[in-house]
Backbone as numpy.savetxt, mean C-alpha at the origin, in Angstrom:
# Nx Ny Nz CAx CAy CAz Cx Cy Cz
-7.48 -11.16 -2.86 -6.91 -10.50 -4.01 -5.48 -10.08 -3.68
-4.86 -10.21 -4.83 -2.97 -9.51 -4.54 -3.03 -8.68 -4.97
-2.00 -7.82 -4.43 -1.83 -6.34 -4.30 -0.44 -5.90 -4.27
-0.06 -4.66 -5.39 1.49 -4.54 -5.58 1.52 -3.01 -4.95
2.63 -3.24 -4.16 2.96 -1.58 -3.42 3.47 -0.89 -4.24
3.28 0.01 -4.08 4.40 0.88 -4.93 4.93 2.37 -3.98
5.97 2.97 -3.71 6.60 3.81 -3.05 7.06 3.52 -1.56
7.29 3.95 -0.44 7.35 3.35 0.31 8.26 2.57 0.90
8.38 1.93 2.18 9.03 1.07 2.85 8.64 -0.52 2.18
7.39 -0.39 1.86 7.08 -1.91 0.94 7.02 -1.69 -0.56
7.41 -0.96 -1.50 7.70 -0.63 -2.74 7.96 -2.44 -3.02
7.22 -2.84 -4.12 7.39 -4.12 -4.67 6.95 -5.05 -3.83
6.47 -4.70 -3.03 5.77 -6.25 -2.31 4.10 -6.74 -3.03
3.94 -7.84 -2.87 3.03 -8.05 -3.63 2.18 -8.86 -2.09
1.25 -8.18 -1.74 0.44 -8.61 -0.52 -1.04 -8.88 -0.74
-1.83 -9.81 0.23 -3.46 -9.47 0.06 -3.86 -8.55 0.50
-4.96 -7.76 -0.13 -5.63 -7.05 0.15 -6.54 -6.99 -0.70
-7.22 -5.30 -0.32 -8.77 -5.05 -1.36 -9.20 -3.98 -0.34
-10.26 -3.20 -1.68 -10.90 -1.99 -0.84 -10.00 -0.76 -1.42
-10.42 0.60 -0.94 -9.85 1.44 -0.81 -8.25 1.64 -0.37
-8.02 0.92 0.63 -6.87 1.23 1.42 -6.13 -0.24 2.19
-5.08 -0.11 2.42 -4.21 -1.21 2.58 -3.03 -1.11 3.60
-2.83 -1.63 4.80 -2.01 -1.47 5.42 -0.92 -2.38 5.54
0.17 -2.24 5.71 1.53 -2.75 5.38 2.53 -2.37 6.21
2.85 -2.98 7.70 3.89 -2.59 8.50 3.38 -1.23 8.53
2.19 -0.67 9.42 2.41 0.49 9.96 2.16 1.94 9.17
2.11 1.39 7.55 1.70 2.42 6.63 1.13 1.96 5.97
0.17 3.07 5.81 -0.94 3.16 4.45 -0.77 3.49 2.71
-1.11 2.95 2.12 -1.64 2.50 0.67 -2.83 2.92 0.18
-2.82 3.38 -0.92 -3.84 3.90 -1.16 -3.98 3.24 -2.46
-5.58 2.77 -3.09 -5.57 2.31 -4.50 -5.44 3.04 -5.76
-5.08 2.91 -6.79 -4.62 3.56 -7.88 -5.66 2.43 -9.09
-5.94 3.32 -9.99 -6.55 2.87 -10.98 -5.74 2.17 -11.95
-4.68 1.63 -11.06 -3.18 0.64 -12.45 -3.03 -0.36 -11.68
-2.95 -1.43 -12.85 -2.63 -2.65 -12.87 -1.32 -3.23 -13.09
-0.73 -3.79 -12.81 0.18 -4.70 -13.03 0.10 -5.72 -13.70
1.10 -6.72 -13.77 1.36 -7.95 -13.66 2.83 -8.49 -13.23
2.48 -9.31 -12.26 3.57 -10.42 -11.21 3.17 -11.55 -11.47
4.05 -12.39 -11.71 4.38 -13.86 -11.67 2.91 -14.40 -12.53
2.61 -13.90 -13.67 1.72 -14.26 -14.84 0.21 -14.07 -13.99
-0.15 -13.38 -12.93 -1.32 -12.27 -12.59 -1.16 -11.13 -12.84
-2.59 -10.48 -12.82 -3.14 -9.20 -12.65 -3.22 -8.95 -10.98
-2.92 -7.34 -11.00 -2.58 -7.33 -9.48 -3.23 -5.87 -9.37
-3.56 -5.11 -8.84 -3.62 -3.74 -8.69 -2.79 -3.17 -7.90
-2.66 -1.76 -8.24 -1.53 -0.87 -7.77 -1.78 -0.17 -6.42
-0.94 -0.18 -5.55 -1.12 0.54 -4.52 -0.72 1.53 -3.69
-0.58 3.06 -4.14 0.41 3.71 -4.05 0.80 4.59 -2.33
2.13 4.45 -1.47 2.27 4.64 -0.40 1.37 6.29 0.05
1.42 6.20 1.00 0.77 7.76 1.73 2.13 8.24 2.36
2.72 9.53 2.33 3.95 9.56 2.82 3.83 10.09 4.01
2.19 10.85 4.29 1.92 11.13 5.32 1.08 10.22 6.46
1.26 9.31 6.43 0.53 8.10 7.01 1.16 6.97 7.12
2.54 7.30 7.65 3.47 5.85 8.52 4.47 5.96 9.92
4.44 5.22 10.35 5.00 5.36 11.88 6.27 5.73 11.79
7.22 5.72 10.47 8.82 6.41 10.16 8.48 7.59 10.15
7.58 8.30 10.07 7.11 9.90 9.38 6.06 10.39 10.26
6.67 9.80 11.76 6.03 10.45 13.04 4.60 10.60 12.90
3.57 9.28 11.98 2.42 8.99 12.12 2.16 7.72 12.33
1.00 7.22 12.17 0.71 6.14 12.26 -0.16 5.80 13.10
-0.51 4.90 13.88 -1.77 4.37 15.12 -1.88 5.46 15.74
-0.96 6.81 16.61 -1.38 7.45 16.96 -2.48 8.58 16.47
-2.35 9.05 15.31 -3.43 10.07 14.38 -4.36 9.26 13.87
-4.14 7.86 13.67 -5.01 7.18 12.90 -5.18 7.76 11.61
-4.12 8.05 10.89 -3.54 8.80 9.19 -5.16 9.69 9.10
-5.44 10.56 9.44 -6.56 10.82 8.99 -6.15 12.09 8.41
């Protein structure tokens, strides 16, 4: 399934994923109940965690929890 970022260091990327949660260079995504559409698909929305990326002195070490 494709997947559109939204906020973030990947804001507009359109990646695979699915599930709850989505990782992208080091930060987490979280799913949102909105849809899109890119390049004539449906995509779901995936909105950044600002507390859960390796720029924002998290990441693999806390394991964003």
């Amino acid at each position: 399934m494709r997947v559109l970022l939204r906020g973030g260091p990947g804001d507009g990327q359109v990646v695979d994923g699915a599930g709850e949660t989505v990782v992208w260079r080091s930060c987490l995504y979280e799913r949102t109940g909105e849809l899109d559409s890119r390049r004539g698909e449906q995509v779901r929305v995936y909105r950044h965690r600002l507390d859960c990326c390796e720029g924002f002195g998290r990441g693999a070490e806390d394991r964003c929890e």
